[in-house]
DSSP file (Angstrom, degrees, kcal/mol; ACC not computed):
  #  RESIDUE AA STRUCTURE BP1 BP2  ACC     N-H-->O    O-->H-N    N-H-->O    O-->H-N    TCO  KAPPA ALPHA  PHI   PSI    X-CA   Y-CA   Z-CA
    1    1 A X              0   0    0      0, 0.0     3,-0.3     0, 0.0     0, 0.0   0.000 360.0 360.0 360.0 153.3   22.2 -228.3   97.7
    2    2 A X    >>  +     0   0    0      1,-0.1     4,-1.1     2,-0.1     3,-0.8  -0.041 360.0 127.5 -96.3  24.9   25.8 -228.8   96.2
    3    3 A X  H 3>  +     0   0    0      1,-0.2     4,-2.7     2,-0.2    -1,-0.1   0.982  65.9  56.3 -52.2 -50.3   27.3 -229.5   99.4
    4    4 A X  H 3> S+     0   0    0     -3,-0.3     4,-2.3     1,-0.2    -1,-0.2   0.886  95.9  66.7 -16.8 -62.0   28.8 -232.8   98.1
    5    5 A X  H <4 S+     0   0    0     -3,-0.8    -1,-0.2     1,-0.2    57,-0.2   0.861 107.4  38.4 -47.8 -59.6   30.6 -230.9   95.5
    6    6 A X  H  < S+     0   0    0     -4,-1.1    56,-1.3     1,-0.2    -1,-0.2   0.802 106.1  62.3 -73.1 -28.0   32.8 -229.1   98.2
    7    7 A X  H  < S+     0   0    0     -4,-2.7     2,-0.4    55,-0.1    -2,-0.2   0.664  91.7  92.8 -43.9 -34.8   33.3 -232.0  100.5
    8    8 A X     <  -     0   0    0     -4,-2.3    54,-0.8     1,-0.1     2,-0.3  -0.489  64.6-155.5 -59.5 122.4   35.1 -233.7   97.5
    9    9 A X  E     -A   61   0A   0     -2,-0.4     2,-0.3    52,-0.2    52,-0.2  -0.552   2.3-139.5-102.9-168.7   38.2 -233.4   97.4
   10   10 A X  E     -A   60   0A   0     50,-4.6    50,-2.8    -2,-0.3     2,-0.3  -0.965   4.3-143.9-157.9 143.4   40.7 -233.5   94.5
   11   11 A X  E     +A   59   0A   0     -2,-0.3    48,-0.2    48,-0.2     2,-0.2  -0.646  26.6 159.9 -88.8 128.0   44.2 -234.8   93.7
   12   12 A X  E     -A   58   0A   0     46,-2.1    46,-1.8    -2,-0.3     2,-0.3  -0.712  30.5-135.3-118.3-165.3   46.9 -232.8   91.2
   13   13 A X  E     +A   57   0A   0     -2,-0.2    17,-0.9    44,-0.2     2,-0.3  -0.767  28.9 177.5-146.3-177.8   49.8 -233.3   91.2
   14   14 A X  E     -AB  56  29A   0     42,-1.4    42,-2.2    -2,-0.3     2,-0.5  -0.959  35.1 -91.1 169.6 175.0   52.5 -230.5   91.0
   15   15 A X  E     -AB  55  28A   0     13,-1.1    13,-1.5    -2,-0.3     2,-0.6  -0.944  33.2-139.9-113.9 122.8   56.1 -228.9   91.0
   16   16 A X  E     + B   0  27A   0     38,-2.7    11,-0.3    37,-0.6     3,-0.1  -0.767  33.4 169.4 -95.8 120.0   57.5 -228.0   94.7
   17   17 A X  E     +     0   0A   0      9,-1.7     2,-0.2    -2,-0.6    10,-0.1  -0.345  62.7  21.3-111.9  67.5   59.2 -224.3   93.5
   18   18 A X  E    S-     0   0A   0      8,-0.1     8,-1.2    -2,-0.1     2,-0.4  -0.253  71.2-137.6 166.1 140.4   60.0 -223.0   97.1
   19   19 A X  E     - B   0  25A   0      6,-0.2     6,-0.2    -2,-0.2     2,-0.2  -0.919  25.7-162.1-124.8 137.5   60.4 -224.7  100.6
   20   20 A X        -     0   0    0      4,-2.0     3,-0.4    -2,-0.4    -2,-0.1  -0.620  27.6 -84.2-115.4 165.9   58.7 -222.8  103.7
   21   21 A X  S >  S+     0   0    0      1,-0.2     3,-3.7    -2,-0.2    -1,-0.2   0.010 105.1  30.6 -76.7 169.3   59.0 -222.9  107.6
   22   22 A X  T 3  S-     0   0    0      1,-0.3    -1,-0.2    16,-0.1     3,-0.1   0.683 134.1 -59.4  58.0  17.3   57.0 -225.7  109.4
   23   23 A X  T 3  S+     0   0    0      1,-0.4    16,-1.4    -3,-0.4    -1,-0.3   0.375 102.8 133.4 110.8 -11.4   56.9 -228.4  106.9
   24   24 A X  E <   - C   0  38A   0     -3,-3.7    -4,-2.0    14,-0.2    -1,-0.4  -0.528  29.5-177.9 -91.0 170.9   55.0 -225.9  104.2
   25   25 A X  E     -BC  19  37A   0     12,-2.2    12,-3.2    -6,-0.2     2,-0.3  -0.917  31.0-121.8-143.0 155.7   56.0 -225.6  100.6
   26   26 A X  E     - C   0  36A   0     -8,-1.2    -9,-1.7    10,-0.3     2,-0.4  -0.778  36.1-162.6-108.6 140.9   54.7 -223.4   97.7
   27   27 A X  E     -BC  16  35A   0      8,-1.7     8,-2.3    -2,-0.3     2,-0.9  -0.996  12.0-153.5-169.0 111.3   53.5 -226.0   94.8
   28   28 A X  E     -BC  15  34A   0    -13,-1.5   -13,-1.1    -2,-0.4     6,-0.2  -0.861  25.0-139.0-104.5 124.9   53.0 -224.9   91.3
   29   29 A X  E     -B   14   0A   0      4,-1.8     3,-0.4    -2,-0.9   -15,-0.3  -0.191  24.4-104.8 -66.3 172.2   50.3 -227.4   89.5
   30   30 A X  S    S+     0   0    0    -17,-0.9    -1,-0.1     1,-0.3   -16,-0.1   0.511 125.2  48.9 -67.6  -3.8   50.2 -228.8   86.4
   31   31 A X  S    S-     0   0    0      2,-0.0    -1,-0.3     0, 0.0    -2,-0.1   0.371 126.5-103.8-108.0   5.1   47.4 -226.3   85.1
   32   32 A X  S    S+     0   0    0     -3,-0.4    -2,-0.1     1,-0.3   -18,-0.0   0.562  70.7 149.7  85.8  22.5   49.9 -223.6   86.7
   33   33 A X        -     0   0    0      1,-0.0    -4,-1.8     2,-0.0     2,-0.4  -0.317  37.6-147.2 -68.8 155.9   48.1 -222.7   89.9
   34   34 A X  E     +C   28   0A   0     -6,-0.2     2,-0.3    -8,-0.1    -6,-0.2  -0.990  28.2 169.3-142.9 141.1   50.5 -221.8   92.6
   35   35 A X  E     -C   27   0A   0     -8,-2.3    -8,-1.7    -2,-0.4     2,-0.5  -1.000  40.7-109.2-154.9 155.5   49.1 -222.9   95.9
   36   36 A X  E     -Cd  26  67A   0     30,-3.0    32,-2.4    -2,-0.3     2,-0.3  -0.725  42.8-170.0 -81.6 133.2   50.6 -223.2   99.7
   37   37 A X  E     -Cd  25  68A   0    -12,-3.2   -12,-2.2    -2,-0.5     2,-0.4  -0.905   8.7-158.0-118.0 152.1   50.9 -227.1  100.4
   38   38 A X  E     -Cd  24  69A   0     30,-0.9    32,-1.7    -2,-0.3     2,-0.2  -0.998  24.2-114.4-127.4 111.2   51.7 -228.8  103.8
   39   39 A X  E     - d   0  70A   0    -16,-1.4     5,-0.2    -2,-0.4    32,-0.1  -0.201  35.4-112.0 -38.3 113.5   53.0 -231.8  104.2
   40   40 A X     >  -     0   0    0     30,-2.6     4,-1.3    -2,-0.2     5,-0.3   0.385  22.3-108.6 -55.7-167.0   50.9 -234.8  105.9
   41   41 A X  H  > S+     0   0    0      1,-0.2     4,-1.4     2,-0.2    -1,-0.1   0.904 115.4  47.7 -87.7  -6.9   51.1 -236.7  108.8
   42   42 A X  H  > S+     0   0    0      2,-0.2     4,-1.6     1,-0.2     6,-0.2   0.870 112.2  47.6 -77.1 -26.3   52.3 -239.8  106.9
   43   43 A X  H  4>S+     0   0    0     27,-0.3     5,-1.1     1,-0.2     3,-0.5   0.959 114.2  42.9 -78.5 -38.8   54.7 -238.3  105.1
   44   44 A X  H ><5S+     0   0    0     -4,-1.3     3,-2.0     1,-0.2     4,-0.2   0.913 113.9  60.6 -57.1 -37.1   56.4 -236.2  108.3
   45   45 A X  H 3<5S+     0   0    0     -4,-1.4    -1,-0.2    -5,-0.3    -2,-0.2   0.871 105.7  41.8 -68.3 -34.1   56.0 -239.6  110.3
   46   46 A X  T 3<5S-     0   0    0     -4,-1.6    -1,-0.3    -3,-0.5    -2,-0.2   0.142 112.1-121.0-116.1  36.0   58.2 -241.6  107.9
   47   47 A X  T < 5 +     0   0    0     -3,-2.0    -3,-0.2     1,-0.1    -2,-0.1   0.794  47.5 177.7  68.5  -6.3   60.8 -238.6  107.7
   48   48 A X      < -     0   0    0     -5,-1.1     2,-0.2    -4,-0.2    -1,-0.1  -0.438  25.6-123.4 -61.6 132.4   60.4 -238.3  103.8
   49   49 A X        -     0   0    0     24,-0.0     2,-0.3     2,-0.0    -1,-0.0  -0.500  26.3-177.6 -86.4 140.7   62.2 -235.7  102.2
   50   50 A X        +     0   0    0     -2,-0.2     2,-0.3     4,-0.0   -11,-0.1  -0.781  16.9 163.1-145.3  90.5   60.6 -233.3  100.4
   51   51 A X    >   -     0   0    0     -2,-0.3     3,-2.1     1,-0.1     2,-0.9  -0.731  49.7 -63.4-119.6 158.5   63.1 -230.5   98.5
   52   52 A X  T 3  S+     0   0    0     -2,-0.3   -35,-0.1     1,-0.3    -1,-0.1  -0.066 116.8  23.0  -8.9  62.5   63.0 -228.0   95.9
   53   53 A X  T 3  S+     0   0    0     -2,-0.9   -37,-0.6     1,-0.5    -1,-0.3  -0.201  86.0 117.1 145.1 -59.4   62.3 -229.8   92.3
   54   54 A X    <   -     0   0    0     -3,-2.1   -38,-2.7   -39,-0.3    -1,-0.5   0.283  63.3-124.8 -93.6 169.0   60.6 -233.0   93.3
   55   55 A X  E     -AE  15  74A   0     19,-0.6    19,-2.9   -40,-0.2     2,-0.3  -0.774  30.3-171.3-111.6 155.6   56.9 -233.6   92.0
   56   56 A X  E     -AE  14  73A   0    -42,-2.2   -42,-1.4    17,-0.3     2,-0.5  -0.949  26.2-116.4-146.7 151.1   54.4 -234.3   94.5
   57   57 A X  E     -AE  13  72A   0     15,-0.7    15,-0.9    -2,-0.3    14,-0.8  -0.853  35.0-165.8 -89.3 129.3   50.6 -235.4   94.7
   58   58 A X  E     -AE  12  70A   0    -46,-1.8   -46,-2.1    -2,-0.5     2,-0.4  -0.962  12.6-146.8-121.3 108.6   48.8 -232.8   96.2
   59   59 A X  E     -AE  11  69A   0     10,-1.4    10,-3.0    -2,-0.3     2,-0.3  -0.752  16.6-166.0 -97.1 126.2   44.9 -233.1   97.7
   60   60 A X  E     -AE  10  68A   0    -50,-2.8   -50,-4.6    -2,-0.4     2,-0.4  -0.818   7.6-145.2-118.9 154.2   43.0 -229.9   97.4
   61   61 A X  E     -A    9   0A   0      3,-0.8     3,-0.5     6,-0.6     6,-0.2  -0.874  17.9-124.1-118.7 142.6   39.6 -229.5   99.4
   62   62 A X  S    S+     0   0    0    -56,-1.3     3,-0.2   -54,-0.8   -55,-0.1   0.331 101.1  58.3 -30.5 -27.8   36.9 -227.7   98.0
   63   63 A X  S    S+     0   0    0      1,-0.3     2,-0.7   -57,-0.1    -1,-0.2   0.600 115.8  38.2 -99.2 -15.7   36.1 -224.9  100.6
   64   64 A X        +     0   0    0     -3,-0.5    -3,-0.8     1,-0.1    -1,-0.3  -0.856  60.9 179.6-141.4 112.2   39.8 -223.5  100.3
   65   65 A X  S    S+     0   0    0     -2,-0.7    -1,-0.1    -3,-0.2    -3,-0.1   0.678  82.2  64.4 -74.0 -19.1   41.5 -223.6   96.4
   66   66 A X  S    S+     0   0    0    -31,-0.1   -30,-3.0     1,-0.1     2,-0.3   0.751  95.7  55.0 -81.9 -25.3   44.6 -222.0   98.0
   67   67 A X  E     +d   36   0A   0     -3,-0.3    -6,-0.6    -6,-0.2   -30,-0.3  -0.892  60.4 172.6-114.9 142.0   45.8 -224.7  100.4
   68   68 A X  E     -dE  37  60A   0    -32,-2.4   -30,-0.9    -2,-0.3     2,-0.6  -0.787  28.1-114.6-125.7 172.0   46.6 -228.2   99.9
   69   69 A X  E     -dE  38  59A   0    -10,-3.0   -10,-1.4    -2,-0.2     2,-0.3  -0.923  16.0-151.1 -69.1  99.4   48.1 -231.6  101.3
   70   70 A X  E     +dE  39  58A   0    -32,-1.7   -30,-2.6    -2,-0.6   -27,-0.3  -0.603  31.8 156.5 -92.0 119.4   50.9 -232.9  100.0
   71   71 A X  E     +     0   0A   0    -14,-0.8     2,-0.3    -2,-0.3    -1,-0.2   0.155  61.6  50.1-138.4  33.7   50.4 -236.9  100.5
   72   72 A X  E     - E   0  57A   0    -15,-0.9   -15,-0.7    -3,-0.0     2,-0.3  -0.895  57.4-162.0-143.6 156.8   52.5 -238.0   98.1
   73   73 A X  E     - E   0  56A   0     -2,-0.3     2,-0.4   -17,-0.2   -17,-0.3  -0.965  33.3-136.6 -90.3  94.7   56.3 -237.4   96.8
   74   74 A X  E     - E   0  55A   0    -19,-2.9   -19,-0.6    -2,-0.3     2,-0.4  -0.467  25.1 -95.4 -64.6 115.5   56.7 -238.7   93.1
   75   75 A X        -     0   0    0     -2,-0.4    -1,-0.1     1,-0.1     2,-0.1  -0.195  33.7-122.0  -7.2  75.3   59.6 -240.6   92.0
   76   76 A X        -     0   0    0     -2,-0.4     2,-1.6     1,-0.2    -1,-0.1  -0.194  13.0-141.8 -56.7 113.3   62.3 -238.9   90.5
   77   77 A X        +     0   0    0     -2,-0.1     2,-0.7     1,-0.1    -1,-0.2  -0.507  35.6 168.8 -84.0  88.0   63.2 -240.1   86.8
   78   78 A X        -     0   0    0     -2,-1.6     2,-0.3     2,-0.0    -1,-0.1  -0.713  21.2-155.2-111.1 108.6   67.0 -239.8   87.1
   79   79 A X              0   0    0     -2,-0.7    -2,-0.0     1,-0.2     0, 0.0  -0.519 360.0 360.0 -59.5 117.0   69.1 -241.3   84.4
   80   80 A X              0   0    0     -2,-0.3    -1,-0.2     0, 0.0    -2,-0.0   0.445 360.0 360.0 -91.1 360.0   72.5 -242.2   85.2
């Protein structure tokens, strides 16, 4: 059985183009998948901001391609 296979999950990373009620956001990847993402509980616990633009790590589960975790924020490269 492949069960493994779906239990795995897997990280991209990704564009946040839209902000949703409840903490969700619409997340276009780098291979140009557009998937609904949710924040996690570390990031809502330490109040981290998450807006329109930033790039974000996103953990996708195997049984559902559509939804994801967002359990990182990436660093913004801003040149002053």
């Amino acid at each position: 059985m492949k069960d493994n296979e779906r239990d795995k999950k897997k990280i991209y990373e990704g564009l946040i183009t839209e902000s949703l009620p409840n903490g969700m956001f619409r997340v276009r990847l780098d291979n140009e998948d557009i998937i609904l993402g949710y924040i996690s509980g570390r990031i809502r616990r330490d109040f981290i901001q998450i807006i329109r633009g930033d790039r974000v790590k996103i953990e996708v589960s195997g049984y559902d391609c559509s939804r994801g975790r967002i359990i990182y924020r990436l660093p913004t490269n801003s040149e002053d």
